[in-house]
N, C-alpha and C positions, 0 to 999 in steps of 0.2 A: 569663505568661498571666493572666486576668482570675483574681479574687478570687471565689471559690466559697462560697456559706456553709453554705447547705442541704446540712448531710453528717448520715448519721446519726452516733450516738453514738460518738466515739472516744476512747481515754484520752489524757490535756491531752499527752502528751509522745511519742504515738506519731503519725508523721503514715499518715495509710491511704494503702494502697498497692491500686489497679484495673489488671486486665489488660481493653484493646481490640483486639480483631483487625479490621482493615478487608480486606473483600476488594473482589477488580477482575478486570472483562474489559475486555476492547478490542477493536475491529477484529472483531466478529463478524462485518457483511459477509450480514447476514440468513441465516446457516447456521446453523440450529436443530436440524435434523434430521441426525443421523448418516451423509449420504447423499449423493455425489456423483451429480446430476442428469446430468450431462455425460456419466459413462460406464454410469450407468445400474447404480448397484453400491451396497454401505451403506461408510460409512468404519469407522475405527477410533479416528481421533487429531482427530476435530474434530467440532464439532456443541454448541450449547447443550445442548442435551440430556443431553449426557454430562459437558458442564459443571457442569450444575448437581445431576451426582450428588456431583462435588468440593465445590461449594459447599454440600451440604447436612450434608454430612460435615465439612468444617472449621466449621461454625456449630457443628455438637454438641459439638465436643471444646474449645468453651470457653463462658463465662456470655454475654461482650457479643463483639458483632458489628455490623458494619454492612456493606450490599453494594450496589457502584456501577458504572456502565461508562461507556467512558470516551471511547465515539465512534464511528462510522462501523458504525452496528447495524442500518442499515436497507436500506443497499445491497448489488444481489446478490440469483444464488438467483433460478430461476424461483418461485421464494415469495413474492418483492417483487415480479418480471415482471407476475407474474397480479394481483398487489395495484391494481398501477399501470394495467391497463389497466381493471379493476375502475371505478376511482376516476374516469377518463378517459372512461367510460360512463355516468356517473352513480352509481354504486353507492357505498357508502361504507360499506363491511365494516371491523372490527376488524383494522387490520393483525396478520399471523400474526405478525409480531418484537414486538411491540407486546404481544400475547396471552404470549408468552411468557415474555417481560420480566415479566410482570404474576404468571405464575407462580412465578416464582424469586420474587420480592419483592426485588426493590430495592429499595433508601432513596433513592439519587436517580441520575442521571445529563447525562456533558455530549453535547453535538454533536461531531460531527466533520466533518469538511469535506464526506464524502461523503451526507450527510443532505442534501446541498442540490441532489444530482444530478436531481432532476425536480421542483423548485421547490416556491416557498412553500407552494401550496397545499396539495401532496400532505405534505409536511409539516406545516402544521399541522391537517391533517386526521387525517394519524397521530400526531400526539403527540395530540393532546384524546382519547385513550383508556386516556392512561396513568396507573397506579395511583401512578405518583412521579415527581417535578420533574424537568425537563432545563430544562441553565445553560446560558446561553451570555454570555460577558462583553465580546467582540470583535468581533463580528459582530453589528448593529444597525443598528435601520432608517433613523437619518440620527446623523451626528456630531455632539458640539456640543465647549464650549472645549474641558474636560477629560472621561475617560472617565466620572467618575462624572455629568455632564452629559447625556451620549450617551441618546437617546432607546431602547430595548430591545427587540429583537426578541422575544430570551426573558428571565428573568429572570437576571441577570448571576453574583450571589451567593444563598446560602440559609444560613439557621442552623438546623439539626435539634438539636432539647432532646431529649435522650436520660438515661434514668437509668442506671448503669451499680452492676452487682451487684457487690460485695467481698465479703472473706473476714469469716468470722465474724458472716456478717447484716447490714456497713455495707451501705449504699444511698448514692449521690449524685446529683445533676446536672450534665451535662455539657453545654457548648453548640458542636457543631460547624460552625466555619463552612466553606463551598465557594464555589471559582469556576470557573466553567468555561471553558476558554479552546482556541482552534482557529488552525489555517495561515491566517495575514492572506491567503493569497495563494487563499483561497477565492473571493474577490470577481473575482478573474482568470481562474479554471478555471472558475468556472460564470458568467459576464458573461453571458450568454443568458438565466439566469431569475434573475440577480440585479439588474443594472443598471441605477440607478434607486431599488432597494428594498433592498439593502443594502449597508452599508457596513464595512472591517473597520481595525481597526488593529492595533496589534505586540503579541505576548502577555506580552513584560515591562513597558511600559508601562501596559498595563492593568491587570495586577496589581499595580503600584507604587500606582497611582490607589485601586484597590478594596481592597489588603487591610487596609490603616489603619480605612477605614471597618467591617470585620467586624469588625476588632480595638475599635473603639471601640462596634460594638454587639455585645459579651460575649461574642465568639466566644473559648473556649479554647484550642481549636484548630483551624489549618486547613488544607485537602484544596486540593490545585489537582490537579484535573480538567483533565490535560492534555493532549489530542488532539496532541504534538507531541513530537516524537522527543529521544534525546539526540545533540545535535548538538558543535556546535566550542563552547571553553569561553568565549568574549567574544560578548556580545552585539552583534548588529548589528541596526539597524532593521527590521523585517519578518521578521526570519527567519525558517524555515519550522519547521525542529527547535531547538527553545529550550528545551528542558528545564531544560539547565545552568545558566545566568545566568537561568532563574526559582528556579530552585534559592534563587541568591544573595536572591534578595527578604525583606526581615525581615518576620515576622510568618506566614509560612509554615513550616511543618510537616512537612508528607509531602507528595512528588509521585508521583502515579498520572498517567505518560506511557502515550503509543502513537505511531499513525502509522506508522510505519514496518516493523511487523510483526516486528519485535526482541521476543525476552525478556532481562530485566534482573530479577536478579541473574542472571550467568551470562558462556558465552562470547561469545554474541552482540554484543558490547560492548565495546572494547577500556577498558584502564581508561588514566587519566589522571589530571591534579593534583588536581581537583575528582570524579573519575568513580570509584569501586571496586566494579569488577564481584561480586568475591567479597559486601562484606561488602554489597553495594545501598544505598550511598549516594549522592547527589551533594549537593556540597557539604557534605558529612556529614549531609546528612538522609536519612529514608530512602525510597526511589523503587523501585517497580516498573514494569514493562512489559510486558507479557500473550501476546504473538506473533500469533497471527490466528485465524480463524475457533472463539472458543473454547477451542485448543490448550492453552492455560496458564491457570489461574487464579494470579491476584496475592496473595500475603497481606500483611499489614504486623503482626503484632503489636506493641505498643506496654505499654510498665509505666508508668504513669501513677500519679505520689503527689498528695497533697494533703494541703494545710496551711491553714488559717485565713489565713496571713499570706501565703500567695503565690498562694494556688490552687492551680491545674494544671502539672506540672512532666511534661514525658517524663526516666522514668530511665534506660530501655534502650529498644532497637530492633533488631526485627530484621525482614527482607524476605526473602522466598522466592516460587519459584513451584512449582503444580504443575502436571506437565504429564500429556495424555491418554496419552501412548503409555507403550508397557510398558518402554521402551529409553532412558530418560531420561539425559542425560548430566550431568556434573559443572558443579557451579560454580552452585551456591544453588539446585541442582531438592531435591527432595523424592525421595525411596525410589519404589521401581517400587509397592511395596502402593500408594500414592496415587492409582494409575491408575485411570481410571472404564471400564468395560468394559458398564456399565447404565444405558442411558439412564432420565433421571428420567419418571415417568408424568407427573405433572402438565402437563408442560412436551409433552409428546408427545400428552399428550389437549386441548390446549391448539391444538395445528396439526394433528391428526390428518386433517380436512376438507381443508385448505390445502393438506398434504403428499400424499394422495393427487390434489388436481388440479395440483398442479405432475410429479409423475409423467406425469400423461393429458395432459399437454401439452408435456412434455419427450421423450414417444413418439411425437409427432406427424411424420408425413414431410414431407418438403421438396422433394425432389428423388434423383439420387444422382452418385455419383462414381467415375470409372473408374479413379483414382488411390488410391493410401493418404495419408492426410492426417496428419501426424505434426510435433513440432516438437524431437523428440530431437536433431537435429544442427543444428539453426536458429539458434543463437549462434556455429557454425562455417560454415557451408555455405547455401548457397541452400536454400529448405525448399519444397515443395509447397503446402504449408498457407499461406506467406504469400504465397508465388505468387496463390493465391485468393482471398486480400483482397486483394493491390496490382491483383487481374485484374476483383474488384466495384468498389472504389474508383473506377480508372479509367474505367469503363464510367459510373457516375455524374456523376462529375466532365465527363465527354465530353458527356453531353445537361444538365447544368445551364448547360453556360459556351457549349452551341449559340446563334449568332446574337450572343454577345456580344463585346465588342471584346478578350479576350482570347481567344477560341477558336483560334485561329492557331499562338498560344504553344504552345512543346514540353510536353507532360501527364505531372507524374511523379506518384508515389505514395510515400508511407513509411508502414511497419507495421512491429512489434515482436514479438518471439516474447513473449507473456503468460505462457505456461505453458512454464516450463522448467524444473524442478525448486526449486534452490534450497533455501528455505526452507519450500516446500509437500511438500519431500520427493520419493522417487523416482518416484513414481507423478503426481507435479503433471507430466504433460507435455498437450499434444494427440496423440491418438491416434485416430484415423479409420482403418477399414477400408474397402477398397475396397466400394462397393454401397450403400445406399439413406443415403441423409443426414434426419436429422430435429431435431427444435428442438435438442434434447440437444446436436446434431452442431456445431449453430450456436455454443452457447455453450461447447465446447470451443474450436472456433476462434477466438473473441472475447469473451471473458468479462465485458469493465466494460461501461457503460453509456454508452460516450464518442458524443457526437453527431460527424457528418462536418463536415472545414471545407475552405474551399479556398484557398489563394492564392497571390499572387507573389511570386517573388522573384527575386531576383540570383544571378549564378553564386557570384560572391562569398558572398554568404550560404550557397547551397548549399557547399562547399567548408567552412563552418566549420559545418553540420547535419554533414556526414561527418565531420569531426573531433572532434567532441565526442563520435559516436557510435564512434571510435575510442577511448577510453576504457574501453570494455568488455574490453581487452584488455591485457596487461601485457608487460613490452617478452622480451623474448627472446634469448639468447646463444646466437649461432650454434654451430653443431657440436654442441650439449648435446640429449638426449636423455630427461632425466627432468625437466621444467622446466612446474609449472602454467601456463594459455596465458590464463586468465580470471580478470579481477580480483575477488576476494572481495567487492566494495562496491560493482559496479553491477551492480544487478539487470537482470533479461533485457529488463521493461518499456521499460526506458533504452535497448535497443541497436536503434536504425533501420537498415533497409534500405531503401533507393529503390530501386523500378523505372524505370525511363527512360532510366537511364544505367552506363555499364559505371566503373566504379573498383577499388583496389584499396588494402587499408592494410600496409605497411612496418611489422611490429613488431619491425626491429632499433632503432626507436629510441625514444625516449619521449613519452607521449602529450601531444598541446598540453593536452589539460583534461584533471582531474582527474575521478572515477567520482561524483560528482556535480553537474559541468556546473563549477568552479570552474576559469579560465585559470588555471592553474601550469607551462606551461612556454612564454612567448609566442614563443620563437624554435622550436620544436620543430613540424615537420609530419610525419605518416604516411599521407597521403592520397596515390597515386598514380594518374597514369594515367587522373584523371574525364575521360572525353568521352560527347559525347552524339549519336548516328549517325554514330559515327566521327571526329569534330571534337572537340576541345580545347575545354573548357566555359574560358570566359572570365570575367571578373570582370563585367563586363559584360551579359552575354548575361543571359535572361528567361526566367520558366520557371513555369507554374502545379502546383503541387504541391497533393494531396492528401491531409489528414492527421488527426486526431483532434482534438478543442477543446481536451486536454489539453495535447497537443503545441504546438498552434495559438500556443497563451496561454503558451509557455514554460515547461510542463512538463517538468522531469526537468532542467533548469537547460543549456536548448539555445538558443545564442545568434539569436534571430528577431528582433529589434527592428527590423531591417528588410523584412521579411517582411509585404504587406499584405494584407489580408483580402477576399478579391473574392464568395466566396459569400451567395446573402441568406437570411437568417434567416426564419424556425427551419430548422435543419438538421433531418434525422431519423438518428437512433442509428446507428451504423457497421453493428451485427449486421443492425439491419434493410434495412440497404443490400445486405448480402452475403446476406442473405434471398431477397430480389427477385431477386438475378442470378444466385441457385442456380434459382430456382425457374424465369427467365425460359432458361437457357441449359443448366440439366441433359440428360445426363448433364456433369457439365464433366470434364475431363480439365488439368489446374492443372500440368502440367510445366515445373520448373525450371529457368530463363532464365539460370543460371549468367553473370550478370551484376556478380558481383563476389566476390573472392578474399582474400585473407590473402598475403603475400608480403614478400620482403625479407631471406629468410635463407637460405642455401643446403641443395643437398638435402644428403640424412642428419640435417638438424636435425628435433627432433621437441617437441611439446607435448603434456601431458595435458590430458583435461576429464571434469567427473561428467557422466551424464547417467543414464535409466533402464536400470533392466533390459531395459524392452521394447525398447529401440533395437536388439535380437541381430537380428531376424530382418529388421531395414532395414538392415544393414552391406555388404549385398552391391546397395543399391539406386545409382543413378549417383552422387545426391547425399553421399553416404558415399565416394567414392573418395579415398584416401589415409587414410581411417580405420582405424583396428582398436581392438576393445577389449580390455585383457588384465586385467582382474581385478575382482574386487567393490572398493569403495571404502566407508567410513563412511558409516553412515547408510540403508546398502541401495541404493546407487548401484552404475554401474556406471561405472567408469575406461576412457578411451579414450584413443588417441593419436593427434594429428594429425600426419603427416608432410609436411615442407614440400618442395618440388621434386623432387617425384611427377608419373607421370601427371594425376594429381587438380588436379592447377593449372588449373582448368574453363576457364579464359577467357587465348587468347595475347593477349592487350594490345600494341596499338602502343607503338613506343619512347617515354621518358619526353618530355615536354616539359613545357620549364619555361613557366609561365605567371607574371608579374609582376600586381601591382593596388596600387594605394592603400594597402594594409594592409600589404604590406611582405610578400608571402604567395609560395611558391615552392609550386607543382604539382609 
């Protein structure tokens, strides 16, 4: 580390020794307020708010402190909905995430990929209000040789001169350098309002380029501010979760990751050569990860010596999180005392305005529904709830592509169950009661901000969407009865269903992709039985599909390269597609086309799944057949069992047929 000289007075033979604690959010997702808009209730376990009753508590119990986030702050939350149309009107109020930020006091923060979901402008209309610097080091507005070349969207790097208190009255200077760095593949998911005006490249590359330069301007140490998950331990170009192999970058310090809504120190994490969840290191530095909306705050305290002849030296390290709920589990959380249970005032008289009109508009009616709209069984079962986006979707998709020379083409749809537990806990489901629908309702059923897209493709390409979205589920040993049915590592976003066509996926065997879109087994199929009005989908055959920009652009690592893009821009938002067709066709009545199954093992075999508690009083509903649930599960879930060649096999499927193509692919 660089040579320090300005220290107060120390004796020639002792070097002084400074304690820093850095703290970190990530992935707030504009949830400030304690308060789930969707079901119209306050939380417990999320909200800045309650955040920063943590963060105001861990700054007192030490001298120095410093406090950052770490990306993706601003999307989300009819808090940002009403900001955005605000901004769309002319109006250019103080973003409420923006306001709130501004009360915690951060010292700086980076971008994350979803900052960029309603373009530049609204962006840099929301940051020019903020009380502290946001980096971004990868994401700029044209390329040049090398990164340190690259013309800057935002500022790439920052060096904060901080004096730092020791014991016994020293005082010093510290100079912290940051970079901040996001998913290269930003430029891919938002192509709509970036292309053209921004450009990204790889997040170890870029810090190889920049951090020599902090280091050579007197940076002591440095913070990589890094919007990107801990991924696979070697580096590959673009990658999306690169924590690890930035890890490896010399001249780097502490990584502060996110993305992927993981906390780190802990179990969420498996550990590996480079990875120890226990002690929060990678690469033996040390790294936190924050979880989502708030959940976790990051600590890192740091014992930093100093000497004349070397400067700044870390002696120890340690990373912890703390988390909101009172039920915290093992593996580098902090004690249940750590829990925030009081939201901070500042921070709440900061969006108090904002928070009551995101209320008056989250109550606002829509329409209604004669169904119950729920996604408790939606990773197992045909669900209602996405019955009524594949039943908007298509309805739009049908008057965009009117008159044009794909109109013809068979129309399918794919949607995801968003809210399925998980990591949002037992209560993260959709849940709609039959009777009046209102905004609230809306963003239960569709919570990101993904604009609609439409296109073609090949039966072949559809065959390997169904595949990948087979993944979601882990192979099965017939006859066995106490056997998990879903894979821990792809989350529910990842797992499509199409409408259009009847399929079914065989999990006596093993999946062709892996739970993040990665081919791992290329001889392996579980896809049975796709036809589409009763004919055998061929490799061949065409087919317009509608689906989300995230999807569209190869999100969730779903093989579309051949898939092309027929609808014309700008799209408008999915919710507000499913807006229109609630409003235009209410009451809707969304019942489940039990249009594709789970199969492949004989009856008596059986799987479990978590899912919530509320799912008790929908087990007796059609889409639940072959279900039952028999016990609470960790975490306040509730444990369910699927039984295979039950009545509940929704759909008799024509006999197998084998279909052949170019890929070498068996139906």
């Amino acid at each position: 580390m660089a040579v320090t000289k300005d220290i107060a007075p120390t004796s020639a033979d002792t070097p002084a020794t400074f304690h820093l604690r850095l703290l970190a959010t990530s992935d707030l997702h504009a949830r400030i307020m304690p308060y789930d808009y969707a079901a119209d209730r306050p939380l417990a376990h999320a909200g800045l708010a309650l955040t920063a009753t943590l963060i105001r508590a861990a700054r007192a119990e030490v001298t120095n402190s410093l406090t950052f986030d770490n990306g993706d702050f601003l999307e989300g939350e009819p808090l940002n909905e009403l900001h955005t149309r605000a901004c769309k009107s002319g109006q250019t109020p103080v973003h409420p995430v923006i306001a709130s930020m501004n009360a915690v006091g951060y010292d700086a923060a980076g971008l994350g990929n979803h900052e960029f979901n309603y373009g530049l402008g609204f962006l840099t209309r929301a940051l020019r209000d903020a009380d502290f610097p946001v980096l971004c080091a990868n994401a700029v507005k044209r390329l040049g040789t090398t990164p340190t070349e690259d013309s800057p969207f935002l500022p790439p790097t920052l060096i904060l001169d901080r004096w730092l208190d020791g014991p016994g009255g020293r005082r010093a200077p510290i100079r912290i350098g940051l970079i901040g760095l996001l998913p290269p593949q930003v430029a891919i998911w938002e192509r709509k309002y970036l292309e053209g005006q921004i450009q990204t490249r790889d997040i170890v590359a870029t810090a190889e380029a920049w951090v020599p330069r902090l280091k050579a301007d007197g940076a002591d140490l440095v913070v990589a501010l890094c919007h990107s998950g801990i991924g696979g331990p070697d580096h590959e170009d673009g990658m999306e979760n690169a924590a690890v192999p930035l890890a490896r970058v010399a001249g780097i310090d502490v990584i502060i990751a996110g993305h992927t809504h993981l906390s780190f120190p802990g179990p969420d994490v498996s550990p590996g050569p480079d990875v120890d969840p226990r002690a929060g290191t990678l690469c033996g530095k040390p790294a936190v990860m924050m979880g989502f909306w708030g959940s976790h705050l990051g600590l890192i305290d740091l014992d930093l010596r100093l000497t004349d002849e070397q400067g700044w030296a870390i002696t120890s390290a340690r990373a912890s999180t703390r988390a909101l709920q009172t039920d915290l589990s093992p593996g580098g959380q902090e004690s249940a005392s750590s829990a925030a249970r009081v939201s901070d005032p500042q921070v709440t008289d900061a969006v108090v305005l904002a928070h009551q009109a995101a209320l008056d508009f989250a109550r606002q009616p829509v329409g209604a529904t004669g169904l119950a709209l729920h996604s408790y069984f939606a990773q197992v079962a045909d669900s209602a709830a996405l019955t009524l986006i594949h039943a908007a979707q298509l309805d739009w998709l049908g008057r965009v592509l009117a008159g044009s020379p794909f109109a013809n083409l068979p129309m399918l749809s794919a949607a995801s169950p968003f809210k399925s537990g998980g990591r949002g806990g037992p209560d993260f489901f959709t849940d709609v009661a039959p009777g009046p629908l209102y905004q609230r309702s809306l963003y239960d059923l569709y919570m990101f901000p993904n604009s609609i897209r439409a296109l073609m493709i090949t039966g072949a390409t559809l065959h390997e969407w169904l595949e990948r979205s087979a993944a979601h589920f882990l192979q099965l040993v017939p006859d066995q009865t106490d056997q998990p049915l879903l894979h821990p590592d792809a989350p529910a976003y990842n797992f499509d269903t199409i409408s259009g066509v009847s399929y079914a996926f065989d999990l006596s065997g093993p999946a062709r992709y892996g739970p993040h879109g990665a081919l791992i087994n290329p001889q392996a199929r579980r896809l049975r039985h796709l036809s589409h009005d009763g004919r055998p989908v061929a490799p061949e055959d065409r087919f317009t599909i509608v689906t989300n920009n995230f999807r569209a652009m190869g999100g969730g690592g779903y093989p579309l390269e051949d898939a092309q893009m027929i609808a014309h821009e700008p799209t408008p938002l999915t919710v507000d597609v499913v807006k229109d067709y609630v409003r235009r066709a209410s009451p809707v009545h969304p019942a489940p086309r039990f249009n594709w199954r789970l199969s492949g093992l004989p009856q008596g075999t059986a799987a479990w799944f978590d899912t919530g508690p509320g799912a008790r009083p929908h087990l007796d509903d059609p889409a639940a057949s072959g279900i039952e649930a028999f016990g609470a599960s960790p975490g306040g879930f509730l444990r369910c069992r699927l039984w295979f060649g039950a009545e509940a096999a929704l759909l008799q499927f024509p006999p197998a047929t084998a279909i052949s193509g170019s890929r070498g692919w068996r139906g």
